[in-house]
C-alpha positions in Angstrom: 52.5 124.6 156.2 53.5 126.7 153.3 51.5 126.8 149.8 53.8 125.7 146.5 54.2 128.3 144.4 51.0 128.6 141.7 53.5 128.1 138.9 55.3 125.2 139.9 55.0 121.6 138.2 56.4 119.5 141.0 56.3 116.5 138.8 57.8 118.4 135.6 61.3 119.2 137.8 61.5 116.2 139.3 61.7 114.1 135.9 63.9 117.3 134.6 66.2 116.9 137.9 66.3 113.0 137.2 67.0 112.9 133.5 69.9 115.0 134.2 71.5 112.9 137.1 70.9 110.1 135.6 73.5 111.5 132.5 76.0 113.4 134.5 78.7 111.0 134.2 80.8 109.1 137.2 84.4 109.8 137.8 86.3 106.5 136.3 88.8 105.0 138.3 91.1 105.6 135.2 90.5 109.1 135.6 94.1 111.1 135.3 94.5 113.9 133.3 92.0 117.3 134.7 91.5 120.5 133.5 93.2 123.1 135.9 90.5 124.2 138.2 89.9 127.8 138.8 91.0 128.7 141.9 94.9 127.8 140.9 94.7 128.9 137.8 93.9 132.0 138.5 97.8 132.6 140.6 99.3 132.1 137.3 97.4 131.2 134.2 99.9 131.2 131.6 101.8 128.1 134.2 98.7 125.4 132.9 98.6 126.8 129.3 100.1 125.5 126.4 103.0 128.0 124.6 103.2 125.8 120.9 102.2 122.7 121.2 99.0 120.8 121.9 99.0 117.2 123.2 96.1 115.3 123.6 92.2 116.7 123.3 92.0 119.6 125.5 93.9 122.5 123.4 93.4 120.6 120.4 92.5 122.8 117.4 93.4 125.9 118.9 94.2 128.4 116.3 97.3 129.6 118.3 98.4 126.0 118.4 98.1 125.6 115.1 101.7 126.4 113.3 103.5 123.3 115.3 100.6 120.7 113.9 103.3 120.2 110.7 106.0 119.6 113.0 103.9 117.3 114.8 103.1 115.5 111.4 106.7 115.2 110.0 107.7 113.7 112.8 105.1 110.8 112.6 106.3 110.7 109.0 110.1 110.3 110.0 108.9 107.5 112.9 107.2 105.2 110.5 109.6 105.9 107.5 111.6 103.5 109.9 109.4 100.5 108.7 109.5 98.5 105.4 106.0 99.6 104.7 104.9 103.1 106.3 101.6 103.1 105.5 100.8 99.5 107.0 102.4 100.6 110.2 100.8 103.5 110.5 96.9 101.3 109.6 98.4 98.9 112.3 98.8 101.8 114.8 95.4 103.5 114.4 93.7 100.1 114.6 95.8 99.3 117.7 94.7 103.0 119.2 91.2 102.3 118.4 90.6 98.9 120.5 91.8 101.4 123.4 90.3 104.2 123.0 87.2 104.1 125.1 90.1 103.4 128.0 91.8 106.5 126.7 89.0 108.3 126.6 87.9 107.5 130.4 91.4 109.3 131.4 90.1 112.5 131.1 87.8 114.8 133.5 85.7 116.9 132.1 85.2 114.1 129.5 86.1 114.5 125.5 83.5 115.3 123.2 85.8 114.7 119.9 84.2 112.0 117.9 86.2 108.6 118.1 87.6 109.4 114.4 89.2 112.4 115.5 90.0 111.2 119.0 92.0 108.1 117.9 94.0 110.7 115.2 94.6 113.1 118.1 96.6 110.0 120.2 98.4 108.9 117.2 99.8 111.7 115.8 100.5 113.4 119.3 101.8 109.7 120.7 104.1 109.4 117.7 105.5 113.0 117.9 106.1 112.2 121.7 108.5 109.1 121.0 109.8 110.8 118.2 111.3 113.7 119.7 112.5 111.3 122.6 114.3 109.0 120.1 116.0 112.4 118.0 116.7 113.9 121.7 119.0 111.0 122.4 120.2 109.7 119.0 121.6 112.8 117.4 121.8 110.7 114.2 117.8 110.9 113.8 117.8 114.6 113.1 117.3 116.1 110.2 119.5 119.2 109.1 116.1 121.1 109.6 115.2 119.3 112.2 112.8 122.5 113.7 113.0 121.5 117.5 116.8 120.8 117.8 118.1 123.5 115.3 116.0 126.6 117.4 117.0 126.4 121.0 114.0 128.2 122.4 111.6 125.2 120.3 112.8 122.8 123.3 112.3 125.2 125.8 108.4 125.6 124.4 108.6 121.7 124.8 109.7 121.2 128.5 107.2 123.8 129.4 104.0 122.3 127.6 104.8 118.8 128.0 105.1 119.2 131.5 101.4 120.9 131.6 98.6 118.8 133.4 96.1 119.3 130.5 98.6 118.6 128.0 99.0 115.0 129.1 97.9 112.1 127.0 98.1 108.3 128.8 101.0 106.5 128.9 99.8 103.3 128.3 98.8 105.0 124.5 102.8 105.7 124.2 103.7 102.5 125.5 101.7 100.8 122.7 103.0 102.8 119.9 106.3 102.7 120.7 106.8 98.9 121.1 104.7 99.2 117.0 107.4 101.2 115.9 111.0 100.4 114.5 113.7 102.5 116.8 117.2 101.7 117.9 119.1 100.6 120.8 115.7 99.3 122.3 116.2 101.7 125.1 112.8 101.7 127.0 110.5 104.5 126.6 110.7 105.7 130.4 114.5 105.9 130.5 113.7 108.2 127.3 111.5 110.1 129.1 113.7 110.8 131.6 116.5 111.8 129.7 114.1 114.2 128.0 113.7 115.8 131.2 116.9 115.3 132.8 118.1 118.8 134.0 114.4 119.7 135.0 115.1 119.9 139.0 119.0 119.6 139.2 121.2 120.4 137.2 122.1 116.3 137.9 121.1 114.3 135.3 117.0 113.0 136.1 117.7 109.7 134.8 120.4 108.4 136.5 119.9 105.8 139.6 116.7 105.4 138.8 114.6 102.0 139.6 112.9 102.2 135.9 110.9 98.8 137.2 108.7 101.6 139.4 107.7 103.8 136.7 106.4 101.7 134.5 102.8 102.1 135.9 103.0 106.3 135.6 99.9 107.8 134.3 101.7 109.8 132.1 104.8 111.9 131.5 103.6 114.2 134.6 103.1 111.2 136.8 106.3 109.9 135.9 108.7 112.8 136.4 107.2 112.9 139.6 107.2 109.4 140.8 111.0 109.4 139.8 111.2 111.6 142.6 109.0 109.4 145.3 110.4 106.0 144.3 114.0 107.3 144.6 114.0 109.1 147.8 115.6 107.6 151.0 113.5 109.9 153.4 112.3 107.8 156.2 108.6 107.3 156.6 107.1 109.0 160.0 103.9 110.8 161.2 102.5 112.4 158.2 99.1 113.9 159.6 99.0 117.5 161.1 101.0 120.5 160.4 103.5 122.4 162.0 105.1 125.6 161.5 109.1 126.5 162.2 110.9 129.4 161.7 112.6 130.8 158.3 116.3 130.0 157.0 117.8 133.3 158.5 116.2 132.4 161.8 117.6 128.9 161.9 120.5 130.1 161.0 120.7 132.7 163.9 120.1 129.5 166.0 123.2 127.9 165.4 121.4 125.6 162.5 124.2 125.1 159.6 122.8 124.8 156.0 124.8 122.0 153.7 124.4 121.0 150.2 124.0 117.6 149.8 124.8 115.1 146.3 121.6 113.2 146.3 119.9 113.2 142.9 116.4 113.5 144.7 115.1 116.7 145.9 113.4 115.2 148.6 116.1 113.6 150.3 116.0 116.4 153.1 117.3 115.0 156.7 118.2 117.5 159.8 120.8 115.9 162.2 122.9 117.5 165.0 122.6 120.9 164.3 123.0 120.8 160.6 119.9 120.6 157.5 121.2 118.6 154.5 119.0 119.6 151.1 119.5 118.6 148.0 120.6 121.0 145.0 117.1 122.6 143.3 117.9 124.3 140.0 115.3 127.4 139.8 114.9 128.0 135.8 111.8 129.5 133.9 110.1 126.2 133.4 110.4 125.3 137.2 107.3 127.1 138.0 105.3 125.7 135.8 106.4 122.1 136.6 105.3 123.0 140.1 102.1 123.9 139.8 101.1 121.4 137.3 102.5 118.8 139.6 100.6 120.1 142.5 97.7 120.8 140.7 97.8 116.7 139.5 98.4 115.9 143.6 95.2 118.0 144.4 93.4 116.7 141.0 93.9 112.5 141.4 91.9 110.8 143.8 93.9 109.3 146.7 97.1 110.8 145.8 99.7 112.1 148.1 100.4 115.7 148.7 104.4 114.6 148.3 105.2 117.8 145.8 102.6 120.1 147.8 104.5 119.3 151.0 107.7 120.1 149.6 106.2 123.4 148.5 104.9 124.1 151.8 108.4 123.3 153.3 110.0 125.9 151.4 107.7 128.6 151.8 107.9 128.2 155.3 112.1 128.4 155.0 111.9 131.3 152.4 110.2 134.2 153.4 112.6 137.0 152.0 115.7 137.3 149.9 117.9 137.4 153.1 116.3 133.4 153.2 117.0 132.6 149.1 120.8 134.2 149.8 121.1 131.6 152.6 120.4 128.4 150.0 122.5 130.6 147.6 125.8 130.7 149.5 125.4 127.4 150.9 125.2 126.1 146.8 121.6 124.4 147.9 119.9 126.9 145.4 120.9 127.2 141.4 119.2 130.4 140.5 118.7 131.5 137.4 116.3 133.9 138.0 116.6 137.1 139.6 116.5 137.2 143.4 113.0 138.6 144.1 111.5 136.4 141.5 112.9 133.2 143.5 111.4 134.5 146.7 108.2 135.4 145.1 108.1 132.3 143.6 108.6 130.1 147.1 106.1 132.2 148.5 102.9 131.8 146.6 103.4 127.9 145.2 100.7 126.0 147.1 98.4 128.8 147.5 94.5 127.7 147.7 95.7 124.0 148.4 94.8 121.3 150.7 97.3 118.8 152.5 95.6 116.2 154.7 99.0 114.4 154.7 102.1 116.8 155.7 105.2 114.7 154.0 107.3 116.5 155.9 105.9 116.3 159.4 108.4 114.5 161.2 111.1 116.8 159.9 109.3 120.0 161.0 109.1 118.0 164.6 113.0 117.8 164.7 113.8 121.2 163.7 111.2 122.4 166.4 112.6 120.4 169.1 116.4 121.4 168.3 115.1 125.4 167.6 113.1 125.5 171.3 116.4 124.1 173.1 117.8 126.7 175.5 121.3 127.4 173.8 119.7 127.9 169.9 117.1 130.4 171.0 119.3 132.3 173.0 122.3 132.1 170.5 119.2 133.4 168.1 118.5 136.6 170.4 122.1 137.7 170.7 122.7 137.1 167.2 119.5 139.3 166.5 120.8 142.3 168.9 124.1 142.1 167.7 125.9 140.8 170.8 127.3 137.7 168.6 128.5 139.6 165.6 131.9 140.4 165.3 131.5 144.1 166.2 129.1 143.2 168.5 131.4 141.2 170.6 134.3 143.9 170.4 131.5 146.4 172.0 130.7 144.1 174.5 134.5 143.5 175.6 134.7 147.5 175.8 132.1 148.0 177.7 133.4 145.0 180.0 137.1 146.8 180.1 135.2 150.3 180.4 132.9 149.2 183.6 136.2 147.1 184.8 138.0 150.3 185.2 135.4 152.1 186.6 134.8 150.0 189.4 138.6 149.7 190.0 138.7 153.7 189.8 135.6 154.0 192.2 137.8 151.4 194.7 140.8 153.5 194.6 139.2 156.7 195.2 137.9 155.3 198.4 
């Protein structure tokens, strides 16, 4: 048997090895809001940063975030302004705040180190500047003249990026409880004011519209309810979800006799394949889609239990997009509104779920049908004569010559017998 080491104090590292697991805290079941890890940052960094603003603890204090703090803090000024007395509502809201915020605090992984003070000022200023800038977004009449979101354009488009960011998220039942503390009008509820926000984020249909709002009252936060307004919606049959398989690319389909069609369903999940002919839904590629992307895949790899709905979706189209010949395909057919240029469409297919892992394929069943209607006899040999040119139009006219040429020179051959 091997001699320990002179040096070593057995009895010294096992206390020190103790101490320290005994501290290393437990992942809460509240647990929703993560740091980006590593390995999906690192595919596009700047997709899981914040561009102006900071929400929540994370970024918080970050000299570059700095400049948009006053926005942050005349809004919450504009928001209780609302109430006979201000500065009662506003002591009502941080003592309201502070009951929760242990809860609040348990939502994030790594856990906060702010002291409660600060933490409880973070949520209420952020919170308030949230439900503020959902109330001016859809009652025009809250705005101020200098209103500094809605009188710079590129101010919202700062907004849907980091709002939309993973790290940026603060819990939703913290905005649920100061909005029902504060005065606003038309009493329209907070999600369908969340969803208006983000209406045009992944069609250029409106987001909110035939939605169940009674199913997205239990979202984590805005993240977890933009994308549970796609999973409650859809009309997607359930089928075998585990195990994977591969099918060919758009072009290739399309060689195979496979017809592309745009359909009007407000859910970009709603994708069905039926006699010959793959119906998707319209997906509007702008510069914020990316970054909702990742984030929302990067919340689907993050939350314990959670589906890998998004992540399939993104596996889907990378296997249909492979070149620009593939993105031109969902261009003609209207199923793609680009606002990008074409390589940065494919480009952006192509590396999406990179480093992820799907135990649950949503899409399974759907890859099974293509499959089975790709490997029939007619479509792969309608794909091999389309891919040597005998079922293009020139292609045919060459193949009637050469059938008229080798008809005459058998009848030639006859005659000269």
């Amino acid at each position: 048997m091997s001699q320990l080491h002179v040096g070593i104090d057995v009895g010294s590292l096992t206390s020190s090895l103790l101490g320290k697991m005994s501290q290393s805290p437990s992942m809460s079941s509240r647990c929703c809001i993560f740091k980006t890890p590593q390995i999906l940052k690192r595919h596009n960094e700047k997709a899981y940063i914040p561009d102006a603003f900071s929400i929540g603890p994370f970024h918080h204090a970050k000299e570059s975030l700095k400049d948009t703090e006053e926005v942050k803090l005349k809004y919450l000024q504009a928001l209780i302004s609302r109430s006979p007395d201000p500065t009662q509502k506003l002591g009502e809201m941080i003592k309201d705040i502070a009951e929760v915020e242990g809860e609040a605090r348990g939502c994030y992984v790594p856990p906060i180190s702010h002291p409660n003070n600060e933490f409880v000022e973070i949520l209420v200023l952020d919170g308030c500047f949230i439900i503020e800038l959902f109330l001016r977004h859809t009652n025009r009449e809250l705005r101020d003249t200098d209103d500094p979101v809605f009188t710079m354009s590129f101010m919202l488009q700062l907004l849907y990026h980091d709002l939309c960011l993973l790290e940026n998220q603060m819990p939703w039942f913290v905005l649920e409880r100061l909005f029902h503390m504060t005065t606003h009008p038309k009493n329209i509820p907070l999600v369908q004011l969340a969803l208006s926000f983000f209406d045009n984020i992944f069609q250029s249909a409106p987001l909110s519209s035939n939605k169940r709002l009674e199913h997205l009252n239990g979202s984590k936060h805005i993240l977890d309810l933009l994308r549970n307004s796609l999973i409650f919606s859809t009309t997607r049959i359930e089928g075998e979800t585990l195990g994977w398989q591969p099918f060919p690319s758009a072009r290739i389909l399309e060689e195979a006799g496979i017809k592309f069609m745009r359909v009007a369903s407000s859910n970009i999940l709603d994708i069905k394949f039926h006699n010959g002919v793959l119906e998707i839904p319209p997906l509007l590629i702008q510069e914020t889609t990316e970054t909702v992307f990742r984030n929302l895949i990067c919340f689907e790899q993050c939350q314990p239990n959670c589906r890998p709905v998004i992540t399939s979706y993104a596996i889907l189209f990378d296997n249909l997009i492979s070149t620009a010949k593939d993105v031109n395909i969902f261009l003609e057919n209207g199923i793609i509104d680009n606002w990008l240029n074409l390589e940065d469409a494919t480009r952006f297919f192509n590396k999406l779920y990179l480093d992820t892992y799907v135990k649950e394929y949503y899409f399974l069943e759907f890859n099974k049908q293509i499959n089975r209607y790709y490997n029939g006899n007619w479509p792969r040999l309608r794909a091999y004569l389309v891919r040597n040119y005998i079922l293009t139009p020139m292609g045919i006219i060459s193949q009637v010559a050469a059938f008229i040429l080798n008809g005459c020179t058998v009848i030639q051959t006859i005659f000269k017998k």
